[in-house]
C-alpha positions as a printed Julia matrix, in Angstrom:
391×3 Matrix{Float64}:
 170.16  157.99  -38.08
 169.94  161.6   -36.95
 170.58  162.54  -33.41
 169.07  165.95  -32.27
 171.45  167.25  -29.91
 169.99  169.33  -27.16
 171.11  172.56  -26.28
 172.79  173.51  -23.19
 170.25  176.07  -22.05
 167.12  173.8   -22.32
 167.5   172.72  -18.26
 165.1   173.39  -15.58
 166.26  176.26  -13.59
 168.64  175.58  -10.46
 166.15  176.25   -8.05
 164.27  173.18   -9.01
 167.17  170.89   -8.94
 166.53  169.96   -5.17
 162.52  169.96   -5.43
 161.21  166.62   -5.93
 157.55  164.61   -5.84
 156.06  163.45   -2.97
 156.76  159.46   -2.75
 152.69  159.35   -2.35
 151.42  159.88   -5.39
 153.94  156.84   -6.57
 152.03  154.69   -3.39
 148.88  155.5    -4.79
 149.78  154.52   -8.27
 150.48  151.15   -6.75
 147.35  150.99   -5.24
 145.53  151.89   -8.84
 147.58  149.31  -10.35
 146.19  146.01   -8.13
 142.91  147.66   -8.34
 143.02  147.05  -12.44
 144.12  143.64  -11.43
 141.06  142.96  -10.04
 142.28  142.77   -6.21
 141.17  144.12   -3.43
 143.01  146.89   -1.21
 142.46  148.4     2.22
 143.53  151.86    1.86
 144.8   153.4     4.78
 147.39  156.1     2.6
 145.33  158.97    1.74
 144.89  162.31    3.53
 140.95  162.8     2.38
 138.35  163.45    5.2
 135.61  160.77    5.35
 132.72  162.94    4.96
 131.44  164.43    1.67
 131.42  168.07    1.36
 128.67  169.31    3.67
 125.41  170.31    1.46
 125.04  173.95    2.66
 128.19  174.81    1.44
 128.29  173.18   -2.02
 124.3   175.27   -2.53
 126.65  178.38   -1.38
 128.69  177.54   -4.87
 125.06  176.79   -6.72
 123.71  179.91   -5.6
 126.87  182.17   -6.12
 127.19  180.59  -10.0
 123.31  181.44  -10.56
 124.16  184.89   -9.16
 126.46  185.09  -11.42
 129.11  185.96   -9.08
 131.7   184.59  -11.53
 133.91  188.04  -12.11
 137.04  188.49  -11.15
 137.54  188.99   -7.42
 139.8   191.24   -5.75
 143.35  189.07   -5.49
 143.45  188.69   -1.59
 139.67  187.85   -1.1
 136.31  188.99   -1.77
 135.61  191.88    1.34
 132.89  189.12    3.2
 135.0   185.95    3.36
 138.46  187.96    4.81
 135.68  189.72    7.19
 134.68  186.29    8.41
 137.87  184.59    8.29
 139.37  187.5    10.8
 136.1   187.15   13.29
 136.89  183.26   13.3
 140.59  183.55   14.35
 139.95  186.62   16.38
 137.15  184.36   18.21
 138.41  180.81   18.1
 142.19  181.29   17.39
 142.66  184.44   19.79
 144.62  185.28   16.97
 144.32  189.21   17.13
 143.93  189.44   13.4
 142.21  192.15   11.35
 140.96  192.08    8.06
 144.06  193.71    6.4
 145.8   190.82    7.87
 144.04  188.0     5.92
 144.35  186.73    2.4
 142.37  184.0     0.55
 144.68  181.43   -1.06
 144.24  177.93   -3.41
 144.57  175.9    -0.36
 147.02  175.3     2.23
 149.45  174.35   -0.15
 149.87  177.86   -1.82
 149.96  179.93    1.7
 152.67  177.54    2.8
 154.23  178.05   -0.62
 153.87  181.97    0.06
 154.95  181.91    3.57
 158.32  180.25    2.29
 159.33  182.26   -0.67
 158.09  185.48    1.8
 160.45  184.65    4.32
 163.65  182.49    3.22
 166.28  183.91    1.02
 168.72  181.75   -0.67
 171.23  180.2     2.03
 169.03  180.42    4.88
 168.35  177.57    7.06
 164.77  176.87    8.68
 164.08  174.57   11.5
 161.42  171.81   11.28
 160.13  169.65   13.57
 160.36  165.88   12.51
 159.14  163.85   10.91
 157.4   166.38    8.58
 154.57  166.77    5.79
 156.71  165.44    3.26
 156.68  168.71    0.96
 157.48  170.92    3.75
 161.22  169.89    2.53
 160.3   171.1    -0.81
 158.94  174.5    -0.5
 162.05  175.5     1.7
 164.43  173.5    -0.97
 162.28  175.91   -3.84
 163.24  179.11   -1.77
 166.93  177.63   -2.03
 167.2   177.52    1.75
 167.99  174.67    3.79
 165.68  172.38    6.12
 167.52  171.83    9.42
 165.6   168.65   11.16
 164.78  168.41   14.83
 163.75  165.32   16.54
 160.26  166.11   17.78
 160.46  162.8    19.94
 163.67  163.91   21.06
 163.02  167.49   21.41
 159.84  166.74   23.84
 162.17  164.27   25.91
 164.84  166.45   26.27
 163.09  169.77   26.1
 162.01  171.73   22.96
 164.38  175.16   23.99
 167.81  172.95   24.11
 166.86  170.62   21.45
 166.06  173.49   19.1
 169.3   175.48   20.46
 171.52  172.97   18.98
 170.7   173.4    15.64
 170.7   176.99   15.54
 173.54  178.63   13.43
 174.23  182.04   12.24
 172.26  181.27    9.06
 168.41  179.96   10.93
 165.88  182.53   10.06
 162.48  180.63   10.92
 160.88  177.4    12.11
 157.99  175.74   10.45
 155.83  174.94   13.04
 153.09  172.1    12.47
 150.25  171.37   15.05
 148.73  169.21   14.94
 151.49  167.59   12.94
 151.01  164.97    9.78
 152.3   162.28   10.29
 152.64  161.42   13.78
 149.57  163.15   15.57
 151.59  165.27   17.89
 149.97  168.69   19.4
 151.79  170.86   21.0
 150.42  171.94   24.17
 149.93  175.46   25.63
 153.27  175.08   27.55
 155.01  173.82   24.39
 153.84  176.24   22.31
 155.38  179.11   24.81
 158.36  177.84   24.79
 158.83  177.88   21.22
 157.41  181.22   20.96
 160.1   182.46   23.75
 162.66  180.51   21.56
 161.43  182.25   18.23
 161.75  185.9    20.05
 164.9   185.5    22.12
 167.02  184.82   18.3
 164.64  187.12   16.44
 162.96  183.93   14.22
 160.32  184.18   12.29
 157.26  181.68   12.61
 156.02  179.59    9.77
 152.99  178.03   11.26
 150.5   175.22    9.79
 147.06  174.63   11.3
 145.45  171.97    8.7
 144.48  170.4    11.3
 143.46  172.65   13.94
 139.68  171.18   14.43
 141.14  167.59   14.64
 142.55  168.14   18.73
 141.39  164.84   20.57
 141.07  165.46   24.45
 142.86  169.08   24.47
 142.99  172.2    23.25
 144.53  174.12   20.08
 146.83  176.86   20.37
 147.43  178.65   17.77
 151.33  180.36   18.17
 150.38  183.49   16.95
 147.78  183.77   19.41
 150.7   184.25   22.19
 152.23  187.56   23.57
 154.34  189.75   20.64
 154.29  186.28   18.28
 151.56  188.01   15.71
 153.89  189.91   14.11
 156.33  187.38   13.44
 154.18  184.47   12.38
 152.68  183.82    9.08
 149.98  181.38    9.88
 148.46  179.17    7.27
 145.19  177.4     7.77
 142.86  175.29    4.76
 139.59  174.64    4.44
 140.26  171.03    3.03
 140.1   168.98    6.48
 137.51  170.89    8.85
 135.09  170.83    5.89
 136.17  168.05    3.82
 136.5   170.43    0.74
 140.06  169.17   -0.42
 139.01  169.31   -4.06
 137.85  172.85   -3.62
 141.83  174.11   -2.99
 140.88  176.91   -0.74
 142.62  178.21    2.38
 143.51  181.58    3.97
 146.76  183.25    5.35
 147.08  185.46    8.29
 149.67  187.52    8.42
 151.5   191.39    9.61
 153.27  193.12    7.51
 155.96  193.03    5.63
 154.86  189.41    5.51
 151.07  190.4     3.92
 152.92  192.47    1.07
 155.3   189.24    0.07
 151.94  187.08    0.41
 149.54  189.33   -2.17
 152.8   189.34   -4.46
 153.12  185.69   -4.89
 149.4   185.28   -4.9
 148.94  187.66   -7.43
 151.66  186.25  -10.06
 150.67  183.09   -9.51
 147.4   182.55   -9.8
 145.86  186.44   -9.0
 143.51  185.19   -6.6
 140.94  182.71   -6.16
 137.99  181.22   -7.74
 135.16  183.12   -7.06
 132.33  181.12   -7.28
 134.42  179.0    -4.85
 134.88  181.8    -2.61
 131.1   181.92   -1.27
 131.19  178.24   -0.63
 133.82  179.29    1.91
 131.89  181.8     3.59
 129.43  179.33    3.8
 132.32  176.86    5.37
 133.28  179.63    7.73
 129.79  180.69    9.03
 128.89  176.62    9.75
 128.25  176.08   13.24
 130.61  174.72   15.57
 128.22  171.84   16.47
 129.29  170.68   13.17
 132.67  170.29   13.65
 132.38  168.73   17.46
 130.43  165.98   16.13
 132.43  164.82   13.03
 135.36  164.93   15.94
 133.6   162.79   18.01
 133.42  160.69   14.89
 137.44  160.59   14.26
 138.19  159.41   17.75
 135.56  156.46   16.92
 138.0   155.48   14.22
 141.28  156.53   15.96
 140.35  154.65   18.86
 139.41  151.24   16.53
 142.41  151.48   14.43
 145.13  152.27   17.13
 143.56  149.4    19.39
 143.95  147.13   16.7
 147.23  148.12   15.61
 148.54  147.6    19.45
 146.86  144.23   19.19
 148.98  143.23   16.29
 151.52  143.83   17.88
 152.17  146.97   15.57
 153.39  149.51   18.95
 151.21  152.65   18.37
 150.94  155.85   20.68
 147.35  157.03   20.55
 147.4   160.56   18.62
 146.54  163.6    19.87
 145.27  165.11   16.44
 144.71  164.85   12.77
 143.4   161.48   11.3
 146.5   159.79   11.17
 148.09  156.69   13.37
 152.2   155.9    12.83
 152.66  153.23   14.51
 156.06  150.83   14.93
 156.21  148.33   12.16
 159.78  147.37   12.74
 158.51  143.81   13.61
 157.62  143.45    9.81
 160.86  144.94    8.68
 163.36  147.66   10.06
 162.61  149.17    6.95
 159.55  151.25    6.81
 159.58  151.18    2.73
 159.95  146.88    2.82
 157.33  147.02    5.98
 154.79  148.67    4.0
 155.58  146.89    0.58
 154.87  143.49    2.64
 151.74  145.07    3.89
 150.35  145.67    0.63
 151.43  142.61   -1.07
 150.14  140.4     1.84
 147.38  141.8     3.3
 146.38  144.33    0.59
 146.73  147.24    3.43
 147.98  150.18    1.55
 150.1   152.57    4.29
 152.82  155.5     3.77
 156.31  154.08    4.45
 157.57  156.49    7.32
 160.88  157.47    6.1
 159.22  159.58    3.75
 158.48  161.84    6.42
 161.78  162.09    6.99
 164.69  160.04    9.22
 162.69  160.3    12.33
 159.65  158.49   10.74
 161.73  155.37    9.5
 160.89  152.17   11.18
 156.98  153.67   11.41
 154.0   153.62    8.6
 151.38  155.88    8.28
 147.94  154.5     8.51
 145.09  157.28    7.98
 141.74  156.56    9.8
 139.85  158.81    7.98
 137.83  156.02    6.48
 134.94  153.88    7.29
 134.66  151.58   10.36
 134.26  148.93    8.16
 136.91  149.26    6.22
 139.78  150.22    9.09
 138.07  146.71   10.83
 138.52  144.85    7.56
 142.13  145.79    7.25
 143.23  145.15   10.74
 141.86  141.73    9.95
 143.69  141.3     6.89
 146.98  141.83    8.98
 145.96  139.55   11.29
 146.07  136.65    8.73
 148.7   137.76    6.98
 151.59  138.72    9.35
């Protein structure tokens, strides 16, 4: 029998050797696997708004396609969307963006992606809060830089200037700053926020911020960083259209950013995927022009659910701080095993609740499981009583 040896060359290239999959997609296999069985799951995992796409925006695709506005756009945005986009921060951000500073993207994913490979060169070490988005660890791993955890429990409790002072080195060049933050909820307040811009300035850091979530604030306000005295110029902030309009599918998002940051961002746009649909580009100025009324009432609508889910959860003995943002609860499961990978495996084979083990958001999320509430009443009442029979 032959054997075909392989040759030394054919190996993915070393900046890929510390770049894994997210540990979610295998969950939701799981999930797709008792559902062939015939069973029945709750599913608590995902990270998809409730709501369908709203109408107006999905004719704003219809219309564009029998316009046939389905050329190729310019790479950082067609001139109307970026126009829009830097009127919305400018108005509800106070980021003091123009429209040279904004560029269209394929979704959140790509301007973090950008923002990374813009700022961190090989060696460098970048600070993030924890636990984390789980392929925030990725995209600095791809720029072969290294993550550099920090407690955000411990941070708050001990105060976010020392906490963040004792893992600076020579080497730190930015800190990816998430608010509100997947997976625990957590928004930084105004105060916060200051302080880790006067960190940022006072050792010349640049600011890798993530607003996903910034119309999902429960009982305060947002602040974006950028927003704050002299941080403009060094933050690259990334915000998506996937959880303020429930357009996930859609992968669009949008990038504000000074130069030299801009320059690295149209660069890596432009040999990757040299811009964005077009077509899908109109839906978004259809997303961006939507009335805020819109957004206040599907809010009201998440705290429904947060408030039923994290009730329940306390009731089940299940520990659970009530979060401030996003649609996700992460609450203690340590009294169903120390180990959040075993606690969530036992939820799933005995009650059929399918969660997000928390040590895939890092250390600082293990003995916690992520439970999204961005789901029907029904459904988040059916599960809690599922665990209540079964644990």
């Amino acid at each position: 029998m032959r054997t075909t040896s392989v040759p030394a060359r054919f190996r993915l290239a070393n900046r890929l050797e510390r770049v894994g999959f997210s540990d979610i997609v295998q969950i939701r296999n799981k999930v797709m696997e008792l559902r062939a069985q015939g069973r029945s799951v709750h599913q608590f995992e995902g990270g998809e708004p409730f709501l369908p796409t709203p109408q107006h925006i999905k004719d704003a695709m219809t219309q564009a396609l029998a316009a046939n506005k389905t050329r190729y756009a310019p790479s950082s945005g067609i001139a109307e969307l970026r126009a829009a986009i830097a009127g919305k921060v400018n108005e509800r951000n106070r980021i003091p963006a123009t429209v040279d500073d904004v560029i269209v993207v394929n979704g959140g994913m790509q301007g973090l992606f950008g923002a990374f490979q813009c700022v961190l060169d090989p060696g460098d070490e970048c600070l993030m809060f924890s636990p984390f988005w789980t392929p925030i660890k990725d995209l600095v791993a791809y720029s072969q830089a290294t993550p550099v955890f920090v407690s955000t429990k411990e941070a708050r409790a001990r105060g976010l200037r020392e906490t963040l002072k004792q893992s600076l080195t020579p080497r730190t060049k930015a800190i990816y700053y998430n608010t509100p933050q997947n997976p625990g909820g957590v928004v930084f307040n105004r105060s916060e926020a200051e302080i880790v811009a006067g960190f940022a300035k006072e050792h010349d850091l640049i600011v890798l911020a993530d607003e996903a979530y910034e119309d999902l604030v429960f009982d305060q306000e947002h602040v974006s960083i950028a927003s704050l005295p002299d941080m403009m110029e060094r933050t690259i902030t990334s915000f998506t259209f996937s959880k303020s309009y429930a357009m996930t599918g859609w992968r669009l998002g949008y990038v504000i950013a000074k130069e030299p940051w801009m320059t690295g961002l149209r660069k890596t746009t432009l040999y990757s995927t040299n811009g964005v649909s077009t077509p899908s580009q109109w839906a978004a100025l259809a997303a961006i022009n939507t009335p805020t009324a819109f957004l206040a009432d599907v809010l009201e609508q998440y705290q429904y659910r947060r408030d039923l889910l994290v009730n329940g959860l306390n009731a089940l003995g299940l520990t659970c701080e009530m979060p401030a943002g996003a649609f996700y609860a992460f609450p203690n499961v340590s009294r169903i095993h120390k180990e959040s990978r075993a606690a969530a495996a036992t939820l799933l084979d005995a009650a059929q609740v399918a969660t997000v083990p928390g040590i895939v958001f890092g250390d600082a999320g293990e003995g916690h499981c992520r439970f999204s509430f961005s789901t029907a009443p029904e459904i988040i009442q059916a599960g809690l009583d599922a665990m209540k029979k079964s644990l």
